[in-house]
C-alpha positions in Angstrom: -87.5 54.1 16.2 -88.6 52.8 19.7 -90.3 54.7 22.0 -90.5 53.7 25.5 -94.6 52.6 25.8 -94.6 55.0 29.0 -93.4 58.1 27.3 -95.7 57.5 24.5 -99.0 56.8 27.0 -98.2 59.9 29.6 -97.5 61.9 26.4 -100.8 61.1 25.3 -102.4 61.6 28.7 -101.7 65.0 29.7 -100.9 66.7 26.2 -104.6 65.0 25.0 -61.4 78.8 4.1 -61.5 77.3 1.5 -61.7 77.0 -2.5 -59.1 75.3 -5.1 -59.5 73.8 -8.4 -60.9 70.3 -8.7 -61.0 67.1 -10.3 -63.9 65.2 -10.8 -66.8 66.4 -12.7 -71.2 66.3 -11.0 -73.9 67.9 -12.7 -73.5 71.4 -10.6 -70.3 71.0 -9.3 -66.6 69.8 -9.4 -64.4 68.5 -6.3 -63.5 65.0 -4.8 -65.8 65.5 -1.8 -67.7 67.6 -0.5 -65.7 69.0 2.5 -67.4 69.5 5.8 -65.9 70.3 9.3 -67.6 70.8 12.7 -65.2 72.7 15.7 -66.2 71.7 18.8 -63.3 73.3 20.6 -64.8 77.0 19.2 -68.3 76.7 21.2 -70.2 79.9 21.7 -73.2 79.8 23.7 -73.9 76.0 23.2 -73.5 76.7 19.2 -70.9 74.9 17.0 -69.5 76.4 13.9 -69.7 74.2 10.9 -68.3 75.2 7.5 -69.3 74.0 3.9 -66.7 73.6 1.0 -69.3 72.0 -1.5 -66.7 72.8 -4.6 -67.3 74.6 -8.1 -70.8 75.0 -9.0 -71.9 75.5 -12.6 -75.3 77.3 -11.9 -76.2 80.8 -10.8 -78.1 79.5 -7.9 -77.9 76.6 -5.5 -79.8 75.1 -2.9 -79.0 74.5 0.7 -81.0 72.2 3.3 -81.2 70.9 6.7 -83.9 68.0 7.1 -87.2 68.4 8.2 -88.2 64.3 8.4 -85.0 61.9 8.7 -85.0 58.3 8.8 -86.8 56.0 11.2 -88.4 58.9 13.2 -92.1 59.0 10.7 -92.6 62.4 12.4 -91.5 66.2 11.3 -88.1 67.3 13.0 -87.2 70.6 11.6 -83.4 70.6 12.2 -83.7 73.8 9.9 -84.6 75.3 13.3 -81.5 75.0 15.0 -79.4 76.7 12.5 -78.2 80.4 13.0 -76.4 82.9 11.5 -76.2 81.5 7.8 -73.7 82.9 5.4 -72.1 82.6 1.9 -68.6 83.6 1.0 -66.8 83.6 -2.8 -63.7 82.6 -3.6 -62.3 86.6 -2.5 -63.9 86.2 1.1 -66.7 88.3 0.2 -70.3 87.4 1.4 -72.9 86.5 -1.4 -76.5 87.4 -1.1 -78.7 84.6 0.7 -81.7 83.9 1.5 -83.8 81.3 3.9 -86.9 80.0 1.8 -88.7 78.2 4.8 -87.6 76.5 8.3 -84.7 74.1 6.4 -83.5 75.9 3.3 -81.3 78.9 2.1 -81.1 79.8 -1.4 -77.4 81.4 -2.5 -77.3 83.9 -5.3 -73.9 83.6 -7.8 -73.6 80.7 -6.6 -70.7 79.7 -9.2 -68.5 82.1 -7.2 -69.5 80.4 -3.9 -66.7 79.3 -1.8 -67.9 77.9 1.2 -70.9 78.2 3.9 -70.7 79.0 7.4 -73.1 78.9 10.4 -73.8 77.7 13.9 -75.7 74.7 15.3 -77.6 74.5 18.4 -78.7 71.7 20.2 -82.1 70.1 19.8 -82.1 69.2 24.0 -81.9 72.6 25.3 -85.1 73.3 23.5 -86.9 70.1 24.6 -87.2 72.9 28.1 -88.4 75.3 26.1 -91.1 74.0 24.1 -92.1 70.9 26.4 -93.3 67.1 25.1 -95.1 68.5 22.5 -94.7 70.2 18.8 -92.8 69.2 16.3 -89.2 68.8 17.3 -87.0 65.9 17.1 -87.5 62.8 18.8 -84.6 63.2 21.6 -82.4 60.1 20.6 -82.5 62.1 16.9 -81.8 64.6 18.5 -78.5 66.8 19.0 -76.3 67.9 22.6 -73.5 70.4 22.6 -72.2 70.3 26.5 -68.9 70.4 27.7 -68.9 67.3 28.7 -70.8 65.9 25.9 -71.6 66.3 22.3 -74.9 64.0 21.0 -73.9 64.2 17.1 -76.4 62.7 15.0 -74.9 64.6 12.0 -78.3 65.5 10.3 -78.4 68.1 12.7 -75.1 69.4 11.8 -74.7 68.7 8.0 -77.3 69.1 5.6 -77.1 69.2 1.7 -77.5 71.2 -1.7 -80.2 69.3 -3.5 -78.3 68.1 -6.9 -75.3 66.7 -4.6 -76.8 64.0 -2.3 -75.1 61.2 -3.8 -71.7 63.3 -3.4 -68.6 61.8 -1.4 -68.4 63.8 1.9 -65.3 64.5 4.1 -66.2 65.8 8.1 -63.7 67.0 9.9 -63.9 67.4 13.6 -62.3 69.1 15.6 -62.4 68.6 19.8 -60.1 68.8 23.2 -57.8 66.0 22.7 -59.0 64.9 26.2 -62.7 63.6 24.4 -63.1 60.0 24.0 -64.8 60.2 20.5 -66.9 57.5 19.2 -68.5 56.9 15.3 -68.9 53.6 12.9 -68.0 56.5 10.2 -64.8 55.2 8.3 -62.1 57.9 10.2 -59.1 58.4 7.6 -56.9 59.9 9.6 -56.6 62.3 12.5 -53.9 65.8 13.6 -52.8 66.7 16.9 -52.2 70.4 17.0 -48.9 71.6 17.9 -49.8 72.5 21.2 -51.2 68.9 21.7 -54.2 70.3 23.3 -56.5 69.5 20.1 -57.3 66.4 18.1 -59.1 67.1 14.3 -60.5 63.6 13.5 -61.5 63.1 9.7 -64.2 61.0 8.3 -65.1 59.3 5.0 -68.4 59.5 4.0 -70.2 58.1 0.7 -73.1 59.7 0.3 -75.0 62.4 2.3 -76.9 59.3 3.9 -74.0 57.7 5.2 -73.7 61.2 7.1 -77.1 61.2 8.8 -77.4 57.2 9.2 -73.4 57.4 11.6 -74.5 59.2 15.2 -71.5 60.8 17.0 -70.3 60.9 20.3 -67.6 62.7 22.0 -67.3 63.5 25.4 -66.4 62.6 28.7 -67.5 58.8 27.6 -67.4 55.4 29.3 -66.8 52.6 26.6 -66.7 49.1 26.8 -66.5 46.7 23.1 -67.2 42.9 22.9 -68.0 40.7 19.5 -71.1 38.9 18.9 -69.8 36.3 16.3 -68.6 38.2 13.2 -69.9 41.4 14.3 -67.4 44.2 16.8 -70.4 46.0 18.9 -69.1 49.4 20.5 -70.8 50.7 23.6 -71.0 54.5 24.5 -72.6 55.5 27.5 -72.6 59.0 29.1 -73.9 58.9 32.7 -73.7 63.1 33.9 -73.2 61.7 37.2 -71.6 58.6 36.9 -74.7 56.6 38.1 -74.1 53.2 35.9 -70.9 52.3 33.7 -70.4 50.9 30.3 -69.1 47.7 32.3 -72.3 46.7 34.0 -74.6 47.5 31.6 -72.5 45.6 28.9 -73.1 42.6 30.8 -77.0 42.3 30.3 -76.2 43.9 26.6 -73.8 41.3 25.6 -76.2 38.4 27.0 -78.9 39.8 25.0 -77.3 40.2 21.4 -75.6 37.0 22.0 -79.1 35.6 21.9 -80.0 37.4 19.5 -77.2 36.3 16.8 -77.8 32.7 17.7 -81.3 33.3 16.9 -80.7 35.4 13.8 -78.0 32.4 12.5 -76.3 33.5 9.1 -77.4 37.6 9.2 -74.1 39.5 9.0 -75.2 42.7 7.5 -72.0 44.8 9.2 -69.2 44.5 11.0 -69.6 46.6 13.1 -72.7 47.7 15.3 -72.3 51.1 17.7 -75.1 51.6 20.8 -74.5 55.6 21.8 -76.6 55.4 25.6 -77.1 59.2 26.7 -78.7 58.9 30.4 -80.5 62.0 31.4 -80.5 63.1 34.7 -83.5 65.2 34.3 -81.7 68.9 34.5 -82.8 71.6 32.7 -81.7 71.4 29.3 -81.6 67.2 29.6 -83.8 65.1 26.6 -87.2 64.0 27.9 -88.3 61.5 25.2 -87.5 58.1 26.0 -86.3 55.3 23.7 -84.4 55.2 20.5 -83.5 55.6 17.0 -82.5 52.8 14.7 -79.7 53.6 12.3 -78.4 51.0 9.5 -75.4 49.9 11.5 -76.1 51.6 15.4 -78.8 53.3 17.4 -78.9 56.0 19.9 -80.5 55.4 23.5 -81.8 57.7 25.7 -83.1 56.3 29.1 -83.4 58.1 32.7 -79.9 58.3 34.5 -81.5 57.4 38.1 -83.7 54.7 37.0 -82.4 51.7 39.0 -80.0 49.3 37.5 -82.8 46.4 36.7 -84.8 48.5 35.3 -82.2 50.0 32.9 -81.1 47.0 32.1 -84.8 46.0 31.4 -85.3 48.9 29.5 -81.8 48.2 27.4 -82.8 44.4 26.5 -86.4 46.0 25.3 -85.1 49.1 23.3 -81.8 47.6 22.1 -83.0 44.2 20.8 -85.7 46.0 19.0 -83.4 48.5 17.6 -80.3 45.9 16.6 -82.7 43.5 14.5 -83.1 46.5 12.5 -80.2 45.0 10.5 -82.6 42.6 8.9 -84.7 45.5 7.8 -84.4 48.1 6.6 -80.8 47.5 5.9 -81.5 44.3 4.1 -85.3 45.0 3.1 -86.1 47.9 2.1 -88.0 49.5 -0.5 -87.7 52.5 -2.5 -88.7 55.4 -0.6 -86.1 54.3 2.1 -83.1 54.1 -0.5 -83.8 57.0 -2.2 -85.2 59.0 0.7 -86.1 62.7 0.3 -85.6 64.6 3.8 -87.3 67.6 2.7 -90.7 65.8 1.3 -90.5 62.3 1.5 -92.5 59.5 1.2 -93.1 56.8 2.7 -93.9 52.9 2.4 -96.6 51.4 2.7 -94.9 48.6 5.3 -94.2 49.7 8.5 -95.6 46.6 9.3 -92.5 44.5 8.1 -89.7 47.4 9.1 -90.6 48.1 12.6 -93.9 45.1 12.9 -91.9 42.3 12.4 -88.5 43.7 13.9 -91.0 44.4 17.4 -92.4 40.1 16.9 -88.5 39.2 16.5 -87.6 41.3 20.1 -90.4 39.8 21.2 -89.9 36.3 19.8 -86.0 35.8 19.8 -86.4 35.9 24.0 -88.7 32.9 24.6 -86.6 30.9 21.3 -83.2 31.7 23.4 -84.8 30.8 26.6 -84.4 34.5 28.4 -88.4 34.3 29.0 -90.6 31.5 29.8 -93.6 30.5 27.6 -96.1 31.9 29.8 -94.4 35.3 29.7 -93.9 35.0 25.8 -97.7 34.7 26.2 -98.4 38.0 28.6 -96.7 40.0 25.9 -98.8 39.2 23.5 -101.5 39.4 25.5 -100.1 42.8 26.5 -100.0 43.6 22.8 -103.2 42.7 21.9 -104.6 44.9 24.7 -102.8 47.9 24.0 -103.9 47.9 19.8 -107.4 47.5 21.4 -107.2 50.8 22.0 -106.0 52.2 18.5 -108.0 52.3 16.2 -108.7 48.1 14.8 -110.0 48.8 11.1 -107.7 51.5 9.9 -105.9 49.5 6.7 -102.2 49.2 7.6 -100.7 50.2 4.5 -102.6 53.8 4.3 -101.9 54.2 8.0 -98.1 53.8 7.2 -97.7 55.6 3.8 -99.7 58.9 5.2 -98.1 58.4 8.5 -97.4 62.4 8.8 -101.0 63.5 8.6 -104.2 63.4 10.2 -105.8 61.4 11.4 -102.9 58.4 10.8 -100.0 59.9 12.7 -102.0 59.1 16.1 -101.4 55.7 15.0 -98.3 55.5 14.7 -97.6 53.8 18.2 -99.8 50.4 16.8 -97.1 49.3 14.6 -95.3 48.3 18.1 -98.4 46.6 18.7 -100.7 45.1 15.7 -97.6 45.6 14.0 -95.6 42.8 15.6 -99.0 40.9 15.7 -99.4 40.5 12.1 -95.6 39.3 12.2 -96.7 36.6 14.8 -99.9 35.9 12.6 -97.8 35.5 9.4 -95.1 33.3 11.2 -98.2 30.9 12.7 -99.2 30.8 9.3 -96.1 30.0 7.9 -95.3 27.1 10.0 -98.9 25.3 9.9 -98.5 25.6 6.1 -94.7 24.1 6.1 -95.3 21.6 9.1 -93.2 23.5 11.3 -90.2 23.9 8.6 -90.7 27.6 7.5 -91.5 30.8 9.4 -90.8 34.5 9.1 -87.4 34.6 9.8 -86.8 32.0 7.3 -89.0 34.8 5.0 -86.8 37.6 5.7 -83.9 35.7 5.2 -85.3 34.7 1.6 -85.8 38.8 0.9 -82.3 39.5 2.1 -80.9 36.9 0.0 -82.7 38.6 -3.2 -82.2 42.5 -1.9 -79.7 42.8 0.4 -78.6 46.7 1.6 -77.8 48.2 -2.3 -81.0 46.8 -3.9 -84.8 48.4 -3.1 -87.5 46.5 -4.0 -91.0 48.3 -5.2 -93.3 49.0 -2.5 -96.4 48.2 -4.7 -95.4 44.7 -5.4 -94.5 43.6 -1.9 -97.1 41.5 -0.9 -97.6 39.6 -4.5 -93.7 38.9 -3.9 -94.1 37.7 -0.5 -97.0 35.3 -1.5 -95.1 34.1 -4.1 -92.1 33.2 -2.3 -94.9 31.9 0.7 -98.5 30.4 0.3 -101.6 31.8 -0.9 -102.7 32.0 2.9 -100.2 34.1 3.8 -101.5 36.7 0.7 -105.3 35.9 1.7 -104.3 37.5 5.5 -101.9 40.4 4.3 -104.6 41.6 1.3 -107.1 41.6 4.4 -106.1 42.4 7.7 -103.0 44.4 6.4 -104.2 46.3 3.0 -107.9 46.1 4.2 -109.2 46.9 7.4 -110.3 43.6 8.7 -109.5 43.6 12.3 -107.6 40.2 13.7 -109.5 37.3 14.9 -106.5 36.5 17.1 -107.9 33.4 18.4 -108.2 31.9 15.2 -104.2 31.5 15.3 -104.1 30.9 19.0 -106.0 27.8 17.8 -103.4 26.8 15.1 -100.5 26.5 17.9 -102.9 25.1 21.1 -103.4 28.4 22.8 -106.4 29.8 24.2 -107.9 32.7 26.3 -109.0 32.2 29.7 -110.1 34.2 32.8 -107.2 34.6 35.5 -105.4 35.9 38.1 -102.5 38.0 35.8 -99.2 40.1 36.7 -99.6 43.4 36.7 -97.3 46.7 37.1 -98.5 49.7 39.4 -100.0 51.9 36.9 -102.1 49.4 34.7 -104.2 46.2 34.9 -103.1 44.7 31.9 -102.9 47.7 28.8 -105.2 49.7 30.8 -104.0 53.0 32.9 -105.6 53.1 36.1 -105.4 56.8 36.4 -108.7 59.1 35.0 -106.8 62.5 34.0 -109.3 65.5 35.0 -107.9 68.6 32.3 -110.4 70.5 34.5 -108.9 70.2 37.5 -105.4 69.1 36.4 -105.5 66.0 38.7 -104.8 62.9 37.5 -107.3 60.6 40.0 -107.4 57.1 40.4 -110.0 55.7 38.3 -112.4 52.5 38.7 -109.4 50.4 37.4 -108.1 51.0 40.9 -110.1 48.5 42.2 -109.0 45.9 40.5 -105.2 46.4 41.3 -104.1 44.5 43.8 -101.2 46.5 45.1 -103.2 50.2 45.3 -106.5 48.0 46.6 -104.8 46.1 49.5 -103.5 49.6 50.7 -106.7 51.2 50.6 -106.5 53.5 47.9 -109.9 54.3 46.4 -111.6 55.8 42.7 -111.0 59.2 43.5 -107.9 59.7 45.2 -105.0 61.1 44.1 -101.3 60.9 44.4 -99.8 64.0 46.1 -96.1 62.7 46.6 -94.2 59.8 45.6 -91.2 59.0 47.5 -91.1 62.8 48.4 -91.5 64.3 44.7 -94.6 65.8 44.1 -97.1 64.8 41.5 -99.1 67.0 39.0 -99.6 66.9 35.4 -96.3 68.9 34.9 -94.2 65.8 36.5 -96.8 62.8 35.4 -94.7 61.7 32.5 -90.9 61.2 34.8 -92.8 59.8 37.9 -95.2 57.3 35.9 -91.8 56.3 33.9 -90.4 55.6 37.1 -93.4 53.7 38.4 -93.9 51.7 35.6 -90.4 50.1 36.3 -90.6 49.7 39.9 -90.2 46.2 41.1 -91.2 44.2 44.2 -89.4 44.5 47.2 -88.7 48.5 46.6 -89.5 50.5 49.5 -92.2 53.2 48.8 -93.8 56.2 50.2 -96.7 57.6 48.8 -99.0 60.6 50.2 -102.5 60.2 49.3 -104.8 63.2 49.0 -108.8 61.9 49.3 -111.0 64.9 49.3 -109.0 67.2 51.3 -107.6 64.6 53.4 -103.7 63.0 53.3 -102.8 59.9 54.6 -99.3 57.8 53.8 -98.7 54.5 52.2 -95.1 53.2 53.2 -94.7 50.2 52.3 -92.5 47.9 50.2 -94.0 46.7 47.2 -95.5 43.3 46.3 -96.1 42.2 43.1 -99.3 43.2 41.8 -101.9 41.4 40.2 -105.3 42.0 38.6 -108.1 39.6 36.9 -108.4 39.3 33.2 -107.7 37.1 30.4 -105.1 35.3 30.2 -103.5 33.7 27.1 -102.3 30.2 28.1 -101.7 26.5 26.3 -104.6 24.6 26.1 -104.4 21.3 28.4 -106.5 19.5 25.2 -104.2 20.8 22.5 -103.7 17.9 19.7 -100.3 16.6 18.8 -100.1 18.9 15.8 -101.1 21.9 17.1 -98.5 21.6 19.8 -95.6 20.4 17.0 -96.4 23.6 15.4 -96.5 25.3 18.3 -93.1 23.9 19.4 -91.6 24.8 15.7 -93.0 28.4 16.3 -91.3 29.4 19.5 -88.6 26.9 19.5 -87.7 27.6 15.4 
């Protein structure tokens, strides 16, 4: 999962029919598949009936769930939540006696006369109004949309699963208008007109119940463009409400980007095909409000702002997607237990979040400066950037307990660094790597190795990670993981700066127009409910050189006004804004409003800077060549 840094920061600022006989034989019950079907042409209210044909159980009483945690989101979801009018029918049409145990389960009574299940779904982005930024509810690219115009389908809010049957075959059919362009890297067997031509059923293959929550959806009034990156058919889905941007332009900056990427990745062909499913909200009631994505195995689901401008979409894409598609090095190569076997109702978690989303952050990072997308010196901002914003998190929590109690108190707060120290242990490990191997070997070279030996159908045990890695490494590479990762030794960063020819110096450094550096210039009064400029102000040369002062506060931005309420959408947008956009901005100091109109310059403030060091010995800049350069 990748949030957008800004939704994460203004988050944290101002919320401080039916039956048969069958063939084959499980432990509780008989049939070829379990048969599933989802009718989007029978909407009612924004709800979608789905029906349940699980086959011939053997017991008196069964099961039934909807997730509460899935996949890649490390936070509670609740799709239990979503799910109305639950019922049971036998094999005579007759309802049998349920009952719902807590937020994501029913219990069904007789169940070896059970038939089928029935009930409707609704969507997760409609309640997003209702309940705000906060609470548990699911992150909005895991989330659900039942529109008209568009259907969001990640199917673990649809389907869910008797307990005993998880590693059941599933069939989905769905039925929609034959007018929907329809989009899923789930294996479609075959699909019916009806007579009238007016509906299409497609039907799916699934193998187990994960392949049904790791293959997202979309139907819809869709825009889709394909192109191949080497072996590999990538599918793009975008739904613009108002037909902002197009599938065309934005596969453009896509296709540049993951052709870099494969270059960089060489031999990795995990899939054959890779689907990105962009849903651009337009802000409207009922539209998602989290910002970012969720990783799948083989696709991920992107939910941006509709009215963001083009270059800072496509910004946002290159950030969100390359994280998301080196995903296909782990966890769908490297992964440990608690992924392949994972329990959606209580699972568990590994103790590595440094490698699965860590080192898939260094290689987003990395991959642009190998591929020549980024110059050095901005390699070296984002790290700097990086090291600034884990500053702020807590430095001497131990990595591993962080990510294996990453649910509770008081790790879940910290979930954000393993975007930041996260990627910077992978950049620690690769530094290390390469000085040990003269250049030869680094952490790509590493996951390749654990690839090789796992691959997507074999876990390896959490526990014995790290003794594998140093065995298939050097003993420094162990040495820094046993402390800095497993203890909680906070990161002398400098001392790797040193191995490569880098070092930290005062400077005049870029900065955007709501931070100097990892730093918010804004002082949040919950008081009040104002969100002043603070001290940092000063230090900002945009906001300083048009007079704005400690104190003051933004009262319109380009006409919208600004409170706490619309903070997190305006401070999105500001965050991406770019020199040369013309601005208006109504300050409010003590009572009194005054207007800056202007069009912005770049902004820059004074702090360290991470640069090469003009005394740097051969070997240090070798190694550093090897470590950007591969």
């Amino acid at each position: 999962m990748k949030k957008l840094l800004l939704s994460t920061l203004a988050s944290g600022l101002l919320l401080v029919g039916c039956g048969g006989s069958k063939t084959t034989t499980s432990p509780l019950a008989t049939q070829t598949a379990i048969e599933t079907s989802i009718d989007l042409s029978k909407v009612t209210n924004d709800k979608v009936p789905v029906t349940v044909n699980p086959g011939r159980f053997t017991t008196e009483t069964v099961t039934y769930r909807l997730p509460r945690v899935v996949q890649g989101t490390y936070s509670v979801s609740d799709f239990g939540k979503y799910i109305d009018s639950f019922k049971a029918f036998n094999y005579k049409g007759e309802e049998l006696s349920t009952s719902k145990t807590d937020t994501n389960t029913w219990t069904i009574s007789d169940a070896k006369d059970l038939d089928y299940i029935t009930y409707y779904v609704n969507d997760t982005f409609d309640q997003e109004v209702e309940g705000g930024i906060g609470g548990e509810q699911p992150f909005s690219p895991a989330g659900t949309n039942i529109e008209p115009t568009n259907y969001v389908m990640n199917l673990h809010g649809f389907i869910g699963y008797f307990d005993s049957l998880k590693n059941s075959q599933y069939k989905l059919d769905v039925t929609a208008p034959a007018s929907f362009k329809r989009t899923s890297a789930l294996q479609e067997t075959s699909n019916k007109t009806s007579e009238d031509g007016s509906l299409i059923t497609s039907s799916y293959f699934a193998p187990r119940y994960f392949d049904i929550t790791d293959n997202p959806m979309f139907y819809g009034e869709l825009d889709v463009e394909e192109f191949q990156v080497g072996d590999i058919k990538i599918v793009l889905s975008v739904y613009s409400p108002n037909k902002v941007h197009t599938a065309a332009e934005i596969k453009g900056v896509v296709e540049k980007m993951m052709q870099a990427q494969k270059t960089y990745l060489g031999d990795v062909n995990s899939t054959p095909r890779y689907d990105i499913y962009l849903y651009l909200s337009d802000g409207s009631e009922g539209s998602p409000k989290g910002f970012g994505a969720l990783e799948h195995h083989t696709s991920t689901v992107v939910v941006l702002q509709e009215d963001m401008p083009f270059d800072a979409l496509a910004e946002s894409m290159v950030d969100v997607v390359s994280h998301e598609f080196f995903h296909i090095v782990t966890p769908l190569s490297v992964h440990s237990e608690d992924v392949h076997y994972f329990d959606y109702n209580q699972p568990t978690f590994s103790k590595h979040l440094w490698m699965y989303e860590g080192v898939t952050e260094y290689f987003a990072t990395l991959f642009q400066v190998d591929q020549g997308l980024v110059d050095n010196q901005e390699f070296y901002g984002d790290i700097l950037q990086k090291i600034q914003t884990a500053k702020n998190m807590n430095d001497s929590m131990s990595f591993t307990e962080m990510s294996e109690n990453v649910l509770d108190e008081p790790y879940a707060p910290q979930y954000y660094n393993v975007y930041m120290k996260g990627a910077l242990i992978g950049m620690c490990i690769d530094i290390i790597m390469r000085e040990e191997s003269n250049g030869q070997r680094g952490i790509l070279s590493l996951m390749k190795e654990l690839s090789n030996k796992y691959g997507k159908n074999k876990p390896f045990e959490d526990d014995k990670l790290i003794e594998e890695i140093t065995a298939m490494t050097y003993p420094s590479v162990g040495e820094f993981l046993n402390t800095h990762v497993v203890g909680g030794t906070p990161i002398d960063y400098n001392v790797y700066f040193e191995k490569v020819g880098l070092m930290m110096a005062e400077g005049k450094v870029q900065t955007n127009y709501i931070q100097n550096g990892g730093e918010l210039i804004f002082a949040p009064n919950q008081q009040t409910m104002k969100l002043p400029f603070s001290e940092a102000v000063k230090n900002n040369s945009f906001w300083a050189d048009n007079g704005v002062q400690p104190g003051d506060v933004m009262k319109t931005v380009n006409g919208d006004a600004f409170s706490f309420m619309t903070a997190q959408k305006i401070l999105t947008d500001m965050y991406m804004w770019k020199p040369g956009k013309e601005v208006e901005i109504v300050i409010d100091r003590d009572g009194t409003e005054y207007t800056i109109k202007t069009k912005l310059t770049q902004s820059y403030t004074t702090g360290q800077m991470l640069t090469e060091n003009p005394d740097a010995t051969k070997e240090q800049k070798e190694i550093r060549q090897a470590w950007l350069k591969g």
